[in-house]
C-alpha positions as CSV (number, residue, x, y, z in Angstrom):
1,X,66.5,100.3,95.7
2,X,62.6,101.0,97.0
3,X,60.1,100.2,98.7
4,X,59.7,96.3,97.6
5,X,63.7,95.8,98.5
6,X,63.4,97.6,101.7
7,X,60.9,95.8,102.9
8,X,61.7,91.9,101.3
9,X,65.3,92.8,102.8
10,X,64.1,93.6,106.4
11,X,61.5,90.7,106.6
12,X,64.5,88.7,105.5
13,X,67.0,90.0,108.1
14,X,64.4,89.3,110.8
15,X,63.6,86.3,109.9
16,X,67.4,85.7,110.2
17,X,67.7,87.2,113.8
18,X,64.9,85.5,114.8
19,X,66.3,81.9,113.6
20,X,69.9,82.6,115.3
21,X,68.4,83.9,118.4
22,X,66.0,80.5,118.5
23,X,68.8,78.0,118.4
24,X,71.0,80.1,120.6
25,X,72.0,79.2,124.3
26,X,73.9,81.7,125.8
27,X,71.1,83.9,127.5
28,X,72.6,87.3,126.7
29,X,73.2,86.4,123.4
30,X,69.8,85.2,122.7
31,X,68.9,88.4,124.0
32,X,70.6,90.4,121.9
33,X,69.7,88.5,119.2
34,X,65.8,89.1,119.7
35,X,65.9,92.8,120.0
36,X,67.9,92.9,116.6
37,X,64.7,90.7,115.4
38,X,62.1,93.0,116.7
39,X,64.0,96.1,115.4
40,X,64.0,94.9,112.0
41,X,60.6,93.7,112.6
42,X,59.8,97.4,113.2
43,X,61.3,98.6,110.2
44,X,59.9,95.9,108.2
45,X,56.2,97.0,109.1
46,X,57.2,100.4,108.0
47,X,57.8,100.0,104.8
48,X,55.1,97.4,104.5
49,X,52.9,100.0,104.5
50,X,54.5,101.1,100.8
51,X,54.8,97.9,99.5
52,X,51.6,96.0,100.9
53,X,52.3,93.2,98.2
54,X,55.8,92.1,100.2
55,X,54.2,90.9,102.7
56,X,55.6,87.5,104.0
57,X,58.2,87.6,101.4
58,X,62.1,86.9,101.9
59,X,65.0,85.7,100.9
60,X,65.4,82.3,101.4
61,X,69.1,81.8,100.1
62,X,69.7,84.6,102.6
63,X,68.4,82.8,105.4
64,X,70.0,79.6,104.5
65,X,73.0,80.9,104.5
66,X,73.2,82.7,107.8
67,X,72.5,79.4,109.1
68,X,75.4,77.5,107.2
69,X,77.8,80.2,108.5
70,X,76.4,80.4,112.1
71,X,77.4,76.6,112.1
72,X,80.7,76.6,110.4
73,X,82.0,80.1,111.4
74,X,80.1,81.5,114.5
75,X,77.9,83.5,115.6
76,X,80.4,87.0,115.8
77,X,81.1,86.0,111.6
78,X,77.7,85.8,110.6
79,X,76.8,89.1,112.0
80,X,79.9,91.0,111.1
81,X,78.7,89.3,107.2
82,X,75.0,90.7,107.8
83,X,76.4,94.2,108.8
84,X,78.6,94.9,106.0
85,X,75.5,95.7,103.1
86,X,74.0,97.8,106.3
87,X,75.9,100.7,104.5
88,X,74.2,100.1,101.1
89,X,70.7,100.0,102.8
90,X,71.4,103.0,105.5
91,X,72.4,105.0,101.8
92,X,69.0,103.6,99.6
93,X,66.9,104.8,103.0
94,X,69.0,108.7,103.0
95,X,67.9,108.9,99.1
96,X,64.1,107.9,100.0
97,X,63.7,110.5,102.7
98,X,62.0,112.9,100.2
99,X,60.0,110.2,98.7
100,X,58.2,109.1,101.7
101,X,54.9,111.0,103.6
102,X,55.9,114.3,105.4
103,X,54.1,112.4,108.3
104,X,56.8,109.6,108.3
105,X,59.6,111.4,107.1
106,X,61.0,111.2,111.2
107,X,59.6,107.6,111.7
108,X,62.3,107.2,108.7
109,X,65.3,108.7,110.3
110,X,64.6,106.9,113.6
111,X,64.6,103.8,111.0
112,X,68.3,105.0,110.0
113,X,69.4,106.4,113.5
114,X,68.3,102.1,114.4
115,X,70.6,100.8,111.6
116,X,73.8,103.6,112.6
117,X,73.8,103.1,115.7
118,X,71.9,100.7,117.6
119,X,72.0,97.9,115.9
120,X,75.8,98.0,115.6
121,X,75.8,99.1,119.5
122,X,73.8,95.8,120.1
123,X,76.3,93.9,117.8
124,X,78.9,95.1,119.4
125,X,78.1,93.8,123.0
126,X,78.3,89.9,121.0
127,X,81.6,88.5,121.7
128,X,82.5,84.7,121.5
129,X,85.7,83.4,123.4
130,X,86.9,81.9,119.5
131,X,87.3,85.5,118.8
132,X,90.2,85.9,121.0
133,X,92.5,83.1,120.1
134,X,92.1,84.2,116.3
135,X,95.3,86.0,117.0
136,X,96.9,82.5,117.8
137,X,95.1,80.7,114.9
138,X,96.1,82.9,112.3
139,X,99.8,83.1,113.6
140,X,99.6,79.4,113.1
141,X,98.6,79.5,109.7
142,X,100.8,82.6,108.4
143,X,103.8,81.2,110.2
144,X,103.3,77.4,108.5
145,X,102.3,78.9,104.7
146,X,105.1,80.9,104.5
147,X,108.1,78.5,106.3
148,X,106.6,75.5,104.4
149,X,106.1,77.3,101.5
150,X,110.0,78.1,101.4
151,X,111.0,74.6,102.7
152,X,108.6,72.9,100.2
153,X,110.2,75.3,97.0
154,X,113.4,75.0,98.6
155,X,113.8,71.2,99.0
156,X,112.2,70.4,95.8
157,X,114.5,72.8,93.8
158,X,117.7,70.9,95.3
159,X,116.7,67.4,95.0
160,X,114.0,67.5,92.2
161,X,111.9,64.8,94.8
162,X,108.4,64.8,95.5
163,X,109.0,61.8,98.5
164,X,112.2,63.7,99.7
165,X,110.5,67.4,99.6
166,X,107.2,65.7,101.5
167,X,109.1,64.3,104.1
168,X,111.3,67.0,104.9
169,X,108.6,69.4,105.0
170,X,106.8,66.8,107.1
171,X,109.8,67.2,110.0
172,X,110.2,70.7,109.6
173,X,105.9,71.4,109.8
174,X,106.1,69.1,113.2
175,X,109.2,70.5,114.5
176,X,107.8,74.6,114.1
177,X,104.7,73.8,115.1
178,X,105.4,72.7,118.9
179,X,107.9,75.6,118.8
180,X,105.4,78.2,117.8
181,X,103.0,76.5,120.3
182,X,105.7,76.7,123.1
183,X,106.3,80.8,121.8
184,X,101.8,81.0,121.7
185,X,102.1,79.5,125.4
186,X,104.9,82.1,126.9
187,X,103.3,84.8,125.1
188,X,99.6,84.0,126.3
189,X,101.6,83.9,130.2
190,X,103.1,87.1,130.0
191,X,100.4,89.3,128.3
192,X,97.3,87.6,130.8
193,X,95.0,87.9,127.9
194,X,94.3,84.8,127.1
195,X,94.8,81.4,128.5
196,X,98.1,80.4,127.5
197,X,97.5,76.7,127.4
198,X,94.1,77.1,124.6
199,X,96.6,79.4,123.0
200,X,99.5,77.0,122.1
201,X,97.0,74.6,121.4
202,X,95.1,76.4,118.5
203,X,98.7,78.0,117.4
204,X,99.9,74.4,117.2
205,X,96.5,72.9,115.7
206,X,96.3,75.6,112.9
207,X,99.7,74.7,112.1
208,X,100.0,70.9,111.8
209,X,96.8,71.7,109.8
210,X,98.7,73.5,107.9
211,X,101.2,71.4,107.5
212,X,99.4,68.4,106.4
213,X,97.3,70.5,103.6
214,X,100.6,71.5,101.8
215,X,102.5,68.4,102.2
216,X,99.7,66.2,100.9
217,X,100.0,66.4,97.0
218,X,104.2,65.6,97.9
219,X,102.9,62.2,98.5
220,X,100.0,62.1,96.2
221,X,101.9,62.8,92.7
222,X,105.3,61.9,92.1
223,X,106.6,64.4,89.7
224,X,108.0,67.4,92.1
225,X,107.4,70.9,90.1
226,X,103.2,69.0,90.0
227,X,103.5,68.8,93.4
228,X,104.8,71.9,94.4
229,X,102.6,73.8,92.1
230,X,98.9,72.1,93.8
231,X,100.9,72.7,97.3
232,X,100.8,76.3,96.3
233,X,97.3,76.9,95.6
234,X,96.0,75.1,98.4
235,X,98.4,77.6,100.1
236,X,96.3,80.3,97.9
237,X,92.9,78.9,99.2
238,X,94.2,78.7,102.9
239,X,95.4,82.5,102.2
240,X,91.7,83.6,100.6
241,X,89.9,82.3,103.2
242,X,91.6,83.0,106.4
243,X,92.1,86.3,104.5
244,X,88.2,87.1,104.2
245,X,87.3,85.8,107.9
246,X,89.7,87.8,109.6
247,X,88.7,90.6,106.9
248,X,84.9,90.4,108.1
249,X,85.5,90.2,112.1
250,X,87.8,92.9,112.2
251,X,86.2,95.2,109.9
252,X,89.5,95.2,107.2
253,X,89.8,95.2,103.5
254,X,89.5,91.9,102.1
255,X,91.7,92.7,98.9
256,X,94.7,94.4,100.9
257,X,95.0,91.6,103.7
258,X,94.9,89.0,101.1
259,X,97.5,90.7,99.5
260,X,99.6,90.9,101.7
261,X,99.9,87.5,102.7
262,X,99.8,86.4,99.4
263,X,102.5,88.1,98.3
264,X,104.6,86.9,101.3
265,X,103.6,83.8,101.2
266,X,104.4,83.5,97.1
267,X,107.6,85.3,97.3
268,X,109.6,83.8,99.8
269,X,108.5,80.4,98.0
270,X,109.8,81.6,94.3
271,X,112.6,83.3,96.0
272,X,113.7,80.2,98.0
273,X,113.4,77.7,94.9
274,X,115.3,80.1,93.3
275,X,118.0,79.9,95.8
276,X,117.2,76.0,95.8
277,X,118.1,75.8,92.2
278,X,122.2,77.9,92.8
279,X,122.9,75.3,95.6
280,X,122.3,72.4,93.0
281,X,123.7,74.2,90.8
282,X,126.7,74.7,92.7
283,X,127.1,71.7,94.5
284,X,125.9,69.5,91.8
285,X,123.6,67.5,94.3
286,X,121.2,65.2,91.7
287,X,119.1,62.8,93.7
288,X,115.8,61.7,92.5
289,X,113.1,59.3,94.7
């Protein structure tokens, strides 16, 4: 990296900070989010000075895209996203430190002191209420992949039925999910972190969403192994993406968290069709719908 990405990348990210902080309400917020704008501002006119043919120029799929995520994921997401290449950058400015003028050689480290600490002391003071209950949203969703997931394999190993293994899972998804609700609401009391009631409810929405995802192809196709299989990877896709959220706004490893679940999630389900499978064998159930 040089000059021309230095510069094109810190236009770009204040472009971004400026957009978020114009459409946002919360006062402390906004003002967070335009001193972020002005700091990159400052570093952008820095290295405009080596690169005077940059100026103006961004990155517009960069800036669309902060806007798609501040919409559909939040405002705490989309930073956390922005801050992760800071790291990349902070390491491209470190190498150029005996490339620049002996004159602006400081005005450089005060650029990199900005991106170590400040901006990440300013990001750090942005905190939405969602952020709190993602505890209860993702117990939701890790508590319905992996009991459906077993049900689902389970059922449809015993009575080799799509309708039966749909409906079943249907009951049990309901059933689990006012119980982890009513478990989200007692915790919530007793810890006074959280508001108990806000916390059964996203524990119980997360679930039933869940719930309806993987039961869906049950009743869509008729032939059982089909629909377990398409249950499955939507479990997969649930698992990626709640994976690389809570990866993001916690600062974890992408690739180990999804793991983990994933290997849960897909184990207890081979392991409990497998179990599915002895029972028939063993009681010689054969029912077909």
């Amino acid at each position: 990296m040089g000059p021309r990405e230095f510069c094109i990348d810190e236009y770009t990210d204040y472009l971004v900070y400026s957009g978020l902080a114009e459409r946002e309400r919360d006062p402390k917020l906004k003002g967070i989010l335009e001193r972020l704008a002005q700091m990159e501002k400052k570093h952008y006119e820095f290295w405009l000075r080596y690169c005077p043919e940059c100026e103006g120029r961004y990155r517009r799929s960069s800036l669309l895209l902060s806007k798609l995520m501040r919409r559909l994921l939040g405002l705490t997401f989309t930073l956390k996203f922005l801050e992760r290449h800071e790291e990349e950058v902070i390491a491209g400015y470190r190498e150029y430190l005996e490339k620049v003028n002996s004159n602006d050689v400081e005005k450089l480290r005060e650029i990199i002191r900005d991106e170590e600490e400040h901006e990440k002391a300013l990001m750090s003071e942005v905190h939405e209420r969602i952020v709190d209950y993602l505890g209860s949203i993702t117990l939701g969703l890790s508590d319905a992949l992996i009991e459906l997931v077993g049900v689902l394999a389970g059922t449809v190993a015993v009575f080799k039925s799509s309708f039966i293994a749909g409906i079943t899972g249907l009951i049990v998804g309901v059933s689990a999910s006012i119980s982890m609700a009513a478990a989200a609401y007692l915790q919530a009391k007793n810890e006074h972190k959280t508001s108990p009631r806000l916390s059964a409810i996203f524990t119980g929405i997360s679930y039933v969403l869940t719930v309806i995802l993987l039961i869906l192809p049950f009743f869509l196709l008729n032939i059982p192994l089909q629909s377990l299989t398409f249950s499955i990877l939507i479990a997969v896709a649930i698992v990626i993406s709640t994976s690389y959220y809570t990866a993001v706004i916690f600062d974890r490893k992408f690739v180990t968290t999804f793991l983990e679940t994933a290997a849960l999630t897909l184990g207890i389900g081979f392991g409990v069709y497998a179990f599915g499978e002895a029972i028939r064998l063993i009681t010689g159930i054969n029912v077909a719908v």
